[in-house]
C-alpha positions as CSV (number, residue, x, y, z in Angstrom):
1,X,0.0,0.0,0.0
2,X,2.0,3.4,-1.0
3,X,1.0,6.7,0.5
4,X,-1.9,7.8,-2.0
5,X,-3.7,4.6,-1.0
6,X,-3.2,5.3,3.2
7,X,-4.2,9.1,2.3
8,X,-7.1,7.7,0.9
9,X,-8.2,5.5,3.9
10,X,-7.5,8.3,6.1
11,X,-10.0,10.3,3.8
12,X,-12.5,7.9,4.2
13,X,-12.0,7.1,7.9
14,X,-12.3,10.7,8.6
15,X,-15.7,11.0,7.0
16,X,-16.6,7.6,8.6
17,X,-15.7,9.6,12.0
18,X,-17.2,12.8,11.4
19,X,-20.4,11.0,11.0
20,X,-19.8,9.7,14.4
21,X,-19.2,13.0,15.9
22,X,-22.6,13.9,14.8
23,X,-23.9,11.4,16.0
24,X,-26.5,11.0,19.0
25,X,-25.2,7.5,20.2
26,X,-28.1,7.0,22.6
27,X,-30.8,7.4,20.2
28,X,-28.2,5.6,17.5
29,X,-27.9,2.4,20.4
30,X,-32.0,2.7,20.6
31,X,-32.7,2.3,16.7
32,X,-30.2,-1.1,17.5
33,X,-32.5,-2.6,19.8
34,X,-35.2,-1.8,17.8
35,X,-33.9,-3.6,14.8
36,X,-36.0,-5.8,13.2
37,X,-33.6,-8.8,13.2
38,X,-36.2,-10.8,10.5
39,X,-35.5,-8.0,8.0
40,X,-31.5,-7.4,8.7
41,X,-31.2,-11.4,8.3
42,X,-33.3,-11.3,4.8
43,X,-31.2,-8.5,3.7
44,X,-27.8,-10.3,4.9
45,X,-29.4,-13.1,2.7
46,X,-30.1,-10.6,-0.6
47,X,-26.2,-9.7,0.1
48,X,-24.9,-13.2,-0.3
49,X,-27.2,-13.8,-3.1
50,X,-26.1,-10.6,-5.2
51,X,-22.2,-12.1,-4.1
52,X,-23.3,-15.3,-5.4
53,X,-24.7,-14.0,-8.8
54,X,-21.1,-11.8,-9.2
55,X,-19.4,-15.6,-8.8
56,X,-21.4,-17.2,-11.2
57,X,-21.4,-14.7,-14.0
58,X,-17.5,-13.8,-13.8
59,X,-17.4,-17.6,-14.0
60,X,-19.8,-17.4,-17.2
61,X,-17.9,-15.0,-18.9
62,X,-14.5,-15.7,-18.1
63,X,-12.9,-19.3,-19.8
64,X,-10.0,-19.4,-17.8
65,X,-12.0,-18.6,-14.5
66,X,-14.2,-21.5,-15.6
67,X,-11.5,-23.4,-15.3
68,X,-10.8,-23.1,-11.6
69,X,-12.5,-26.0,-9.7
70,X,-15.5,-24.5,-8.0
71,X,-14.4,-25.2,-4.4
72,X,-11.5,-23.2,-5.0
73,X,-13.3,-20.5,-7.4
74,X,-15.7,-19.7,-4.6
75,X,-12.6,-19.4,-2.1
76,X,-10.8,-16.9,-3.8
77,X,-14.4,-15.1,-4.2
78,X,-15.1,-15.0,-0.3
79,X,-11.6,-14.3,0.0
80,X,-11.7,-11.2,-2.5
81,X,-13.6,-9.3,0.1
82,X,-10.8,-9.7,2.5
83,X,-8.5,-7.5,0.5
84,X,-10.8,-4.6,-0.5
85,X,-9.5,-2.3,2.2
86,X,-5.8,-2.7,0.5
87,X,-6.7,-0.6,-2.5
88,X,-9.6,2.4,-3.4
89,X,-13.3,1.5,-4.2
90,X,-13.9,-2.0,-5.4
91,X,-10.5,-2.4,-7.1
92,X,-9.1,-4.3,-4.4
93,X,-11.2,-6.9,-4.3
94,X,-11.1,-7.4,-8.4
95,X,-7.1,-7.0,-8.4
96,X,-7.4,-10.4,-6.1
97,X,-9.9,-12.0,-8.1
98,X,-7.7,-11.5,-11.4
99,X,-4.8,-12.1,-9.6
100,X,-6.2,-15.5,-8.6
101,X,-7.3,-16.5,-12.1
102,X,-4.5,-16.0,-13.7
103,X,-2.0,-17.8,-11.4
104,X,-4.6,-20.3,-11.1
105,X,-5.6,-21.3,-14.6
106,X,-1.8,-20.3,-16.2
107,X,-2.9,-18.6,-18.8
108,X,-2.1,-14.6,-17.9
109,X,-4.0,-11.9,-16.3
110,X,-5.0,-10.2,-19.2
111,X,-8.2,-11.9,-19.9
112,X,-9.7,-12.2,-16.3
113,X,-8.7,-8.3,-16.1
114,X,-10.7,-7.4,-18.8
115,X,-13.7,-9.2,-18.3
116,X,-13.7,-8.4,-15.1
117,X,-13.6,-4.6,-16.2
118,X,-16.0,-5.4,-19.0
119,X,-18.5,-6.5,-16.7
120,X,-18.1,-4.1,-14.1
121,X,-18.1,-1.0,-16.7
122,X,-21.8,-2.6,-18.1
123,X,-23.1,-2.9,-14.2
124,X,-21.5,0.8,-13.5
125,X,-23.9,2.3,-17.0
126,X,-26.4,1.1,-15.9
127,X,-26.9,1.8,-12.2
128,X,-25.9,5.6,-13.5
129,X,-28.4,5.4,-15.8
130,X,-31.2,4.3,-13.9
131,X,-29.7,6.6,-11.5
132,X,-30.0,9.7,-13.4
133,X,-33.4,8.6,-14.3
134,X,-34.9,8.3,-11.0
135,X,-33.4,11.6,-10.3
136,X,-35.0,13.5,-13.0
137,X,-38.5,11.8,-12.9
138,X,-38.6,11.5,-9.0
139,X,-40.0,15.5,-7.8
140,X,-38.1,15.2,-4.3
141,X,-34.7,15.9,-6.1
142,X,-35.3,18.6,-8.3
143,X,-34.2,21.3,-5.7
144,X,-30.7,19.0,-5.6
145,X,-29.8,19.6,-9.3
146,X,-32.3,22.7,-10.3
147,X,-29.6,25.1,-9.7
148,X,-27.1,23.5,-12.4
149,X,-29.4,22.9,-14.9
150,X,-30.3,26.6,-14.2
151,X,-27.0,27.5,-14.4
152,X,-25.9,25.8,-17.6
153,X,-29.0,27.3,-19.3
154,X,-27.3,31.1,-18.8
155,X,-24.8,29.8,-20.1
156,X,-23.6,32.1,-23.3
157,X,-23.4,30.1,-27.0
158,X,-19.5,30.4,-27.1
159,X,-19.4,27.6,-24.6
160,X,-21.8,25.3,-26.4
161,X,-19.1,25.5,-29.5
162,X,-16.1,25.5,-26.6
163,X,-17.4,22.0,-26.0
164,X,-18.4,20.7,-29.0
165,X,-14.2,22.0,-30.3
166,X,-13.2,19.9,-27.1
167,X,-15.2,17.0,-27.8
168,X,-13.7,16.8,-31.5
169,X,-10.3,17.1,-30.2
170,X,-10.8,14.1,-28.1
171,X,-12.3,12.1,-30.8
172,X,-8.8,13.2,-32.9
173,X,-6.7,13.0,-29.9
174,X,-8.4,8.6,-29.4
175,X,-7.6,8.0,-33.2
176,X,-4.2,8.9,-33.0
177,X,-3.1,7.2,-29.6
178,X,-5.0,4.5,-30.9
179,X,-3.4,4.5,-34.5
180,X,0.3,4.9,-32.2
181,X,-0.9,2.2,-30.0
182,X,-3.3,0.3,-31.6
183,X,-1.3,-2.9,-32.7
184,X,0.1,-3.3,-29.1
185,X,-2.9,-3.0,-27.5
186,X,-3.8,-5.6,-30.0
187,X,-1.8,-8.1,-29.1
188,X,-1.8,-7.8,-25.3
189,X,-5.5,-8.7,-25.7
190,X,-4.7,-11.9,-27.6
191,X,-5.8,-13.8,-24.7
192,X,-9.4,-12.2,-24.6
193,X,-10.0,-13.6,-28.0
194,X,-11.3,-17.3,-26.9
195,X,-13.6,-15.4,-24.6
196,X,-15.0,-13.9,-27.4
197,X,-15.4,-16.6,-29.4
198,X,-17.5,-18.6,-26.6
199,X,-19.6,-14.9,-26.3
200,X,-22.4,-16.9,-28.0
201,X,-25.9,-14.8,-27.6
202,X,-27.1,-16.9,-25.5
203,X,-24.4,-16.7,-23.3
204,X,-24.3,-12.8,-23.6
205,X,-28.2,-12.5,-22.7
206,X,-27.9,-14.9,-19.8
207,X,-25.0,-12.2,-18.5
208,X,-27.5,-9.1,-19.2
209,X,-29.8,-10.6,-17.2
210,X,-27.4,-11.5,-14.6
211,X,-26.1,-8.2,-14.3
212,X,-29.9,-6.4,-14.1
213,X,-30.7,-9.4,-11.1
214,X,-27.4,-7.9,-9.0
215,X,-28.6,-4.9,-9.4
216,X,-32.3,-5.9,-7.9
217,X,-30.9,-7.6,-5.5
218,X,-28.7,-4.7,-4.5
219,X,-31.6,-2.4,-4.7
220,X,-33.8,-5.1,-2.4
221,X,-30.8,-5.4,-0.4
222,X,-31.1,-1.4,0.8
223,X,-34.9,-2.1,1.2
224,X,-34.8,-4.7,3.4
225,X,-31.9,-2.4,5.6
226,X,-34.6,0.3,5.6
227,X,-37.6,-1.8,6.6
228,X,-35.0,-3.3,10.0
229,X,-35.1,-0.1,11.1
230,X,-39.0,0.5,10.2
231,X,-38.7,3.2,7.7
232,X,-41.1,4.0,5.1
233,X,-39.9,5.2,2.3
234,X,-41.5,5.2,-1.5
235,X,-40.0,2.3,-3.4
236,X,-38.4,4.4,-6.3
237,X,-37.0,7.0,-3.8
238,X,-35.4,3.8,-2.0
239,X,-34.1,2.6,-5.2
240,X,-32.7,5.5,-6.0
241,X,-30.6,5.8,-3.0
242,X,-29.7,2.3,-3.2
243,X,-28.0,2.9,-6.8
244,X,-26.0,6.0,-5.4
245,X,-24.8,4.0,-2.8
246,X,-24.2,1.5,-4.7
247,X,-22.1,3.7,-7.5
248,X,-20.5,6.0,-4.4
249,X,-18.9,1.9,-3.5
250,X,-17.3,2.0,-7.0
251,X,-16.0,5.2,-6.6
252,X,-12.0,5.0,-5.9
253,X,-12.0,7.3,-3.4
254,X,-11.2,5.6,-0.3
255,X,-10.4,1.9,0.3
256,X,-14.1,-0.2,-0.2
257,X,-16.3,3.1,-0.1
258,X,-15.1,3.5,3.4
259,X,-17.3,6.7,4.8
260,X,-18.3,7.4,1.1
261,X,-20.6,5.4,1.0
262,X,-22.0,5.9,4.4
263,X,-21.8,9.7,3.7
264,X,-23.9,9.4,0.4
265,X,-26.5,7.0,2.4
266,X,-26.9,9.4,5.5
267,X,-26.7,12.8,3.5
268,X,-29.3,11.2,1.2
269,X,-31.7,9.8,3.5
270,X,-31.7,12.8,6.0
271,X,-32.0,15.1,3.0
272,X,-35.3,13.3,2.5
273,X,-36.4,13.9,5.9
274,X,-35.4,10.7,7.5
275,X,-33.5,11.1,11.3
276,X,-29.8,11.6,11.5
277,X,-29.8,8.3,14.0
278,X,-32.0,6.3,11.6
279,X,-29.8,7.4,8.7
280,X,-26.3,6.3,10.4
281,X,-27.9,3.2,11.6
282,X,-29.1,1.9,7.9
283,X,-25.7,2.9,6.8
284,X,-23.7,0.6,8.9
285,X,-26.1,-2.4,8.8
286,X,-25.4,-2.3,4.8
287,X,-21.4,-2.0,5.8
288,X,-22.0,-5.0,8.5
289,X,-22.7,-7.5,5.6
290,X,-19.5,-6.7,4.0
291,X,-17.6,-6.7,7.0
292,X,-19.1,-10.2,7.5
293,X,-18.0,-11.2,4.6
294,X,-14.6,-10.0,4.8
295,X,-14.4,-11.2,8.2
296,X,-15.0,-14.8,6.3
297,X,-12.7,-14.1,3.4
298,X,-9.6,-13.2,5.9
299,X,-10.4,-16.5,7.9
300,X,-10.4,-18.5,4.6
301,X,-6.9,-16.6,3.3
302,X,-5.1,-17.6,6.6
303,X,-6.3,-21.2,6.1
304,X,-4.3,-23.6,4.2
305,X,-4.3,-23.8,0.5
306,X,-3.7,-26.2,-2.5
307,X,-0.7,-25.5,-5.2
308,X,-2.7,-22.9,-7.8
309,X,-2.2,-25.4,-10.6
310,X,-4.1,-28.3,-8.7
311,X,-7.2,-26.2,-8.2
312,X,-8.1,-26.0,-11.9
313,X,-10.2,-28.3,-13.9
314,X,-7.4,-29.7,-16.1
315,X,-5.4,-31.4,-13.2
316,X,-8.2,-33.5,-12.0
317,X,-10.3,-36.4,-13.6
């Protein structure tokens, strides 16, 4: 870990903190005891099941992680979660999962690395999208964003062509790295080719529908935290926060979403009205499940393991 990485969990430790230090810890240990234990279990239970669907698809897509032997495969998942606090947002848990494959199945790092980024890209687009949605359809955000929009329409015409000079200079600027680099690039993504060849359409709808079930389950997941603590909230405005957390996790600013994410939760959820206590409480009951689950991962990495090269398929009859 160099020292951008500890500045970042120090970033995100200190807004995990500050939301302490605004905290009312007596009303926050009251909403504990209230917890509805029935709902906190179901939404541990949507957690593992979203977990499970990531497994199953990076196994779908990916030929050599397909080639792992499942009771090592799901090891090195559970054992992914273990290392997200080593690097910013979700990255450390991927850099584990490709580092895994790769040793694992012999045949490099770049094709688990970008299907792993593939699939994560497509999940990322389309939790902004729906994001972006909810928040221009949904009335209760409009005073979040009507001050932009109001802004960019005083805008003078110069800047509309400013932009539209700086997006053709990008597009210029793409072709020629890409005519410099192209050919490399190329052939450092030999490796991805056999994944795209067994990218039948079948197999690529199966992975759409994959990806949109995480994202349900994600979204259910949130619901189910907000219903332990008993608070009503309009499905599409719970979705909505659910997606921003969800995107503030993949955001490499601190070490797994450490305090991002909790910030993003509490500042939404009291900006709709909900309690400061409540807030903080939902917050770290979605943070519990993947503690849990890195507390699992680090007790599986310490454990004993097989030689990388017996855990795939081709070793074993």
């Amino acid at each position: 870990m160099n020292a951008k990485h500890i500045l970042k969990l120090a970033f995100g430790l200190s807004l995990l903190a500050a939301l302490f230090l605004m905290a009312d810890f007596q009303a926050l240990a009251v909403m504990v005891q209230q917890m509805h234990w029935g709902y906190g279990f179901a939404g541990f239970a949507a957690f593992a099941a979203t977990s499970a669907l990531d497994m199953w698809r990076l196994r779908m897509a990916s030929p050599s992680a397909a080639q792992i032997r499942w009771f090592a495969f799901c090891r090195m998942h559970i054992e992914s979660y273990a290392m997200a606090p080593l690097l910013p947002g979700h990255i450390g848990v991927d850099a584990y999962r490709v580092a895994t494959i790769g040793r694992g199945s012999g045949k490099g790092y770049v094709e688990p690395a970008v299907i792993l980024f593939g699939l994560r890209v497509f999940s990322l687009l389309t939790m902004l999208g729906l994001a972006v949605a909810l928040f221009l359809a949904l009335p209760q955000w409009r005073a979040l964003y009507a001050p932009f929009v109001q802004g960019l329409m005083l805008l003078p015409a110069w800047g509309a062509a400013l932009t539209g000079i700086a997006t053709l200079l990008s597009v210029v600027l793409g072709w020629l790295v890409w005519h410099r680099f192209g050919q490399r690039v190329q052939h450092r993504l030999a490796g991805v080719h056999q994944a795209w060849n067994a990218l039948t359409r079948s197999r690529l709808m199966r992975l759409v529908a994959m990806s949109f079930a995480m994202i349900v389950l994600r979204i259910t997941t949130f619901l189910l935290t907000l219903q332990a603590f008993g608070i009503e909230m309009d499905i599409w405005l719970g979705t909505s926060v659910a997606l921003c957390a969800a995107l503030a996790w993949l955001l490499p600013l601190s070490p797994a979403g450490i305090g991002v994410r909790e910030g993003v939760i509490v500042g939404l959820l009291v900006w709709l009205g909900i309690a400061y206590a409540p807030a903080l409480a939902v917050a770290l009951l979605a943070r519990a499940y993947f503690v849990l689950f890195a507390g699992i991962g680090g007790v599986s990495f310490l454990l004993p393991k097989t030689d990388a090269k017996l855990a795939t398929q081709e070793n074993h009859p």
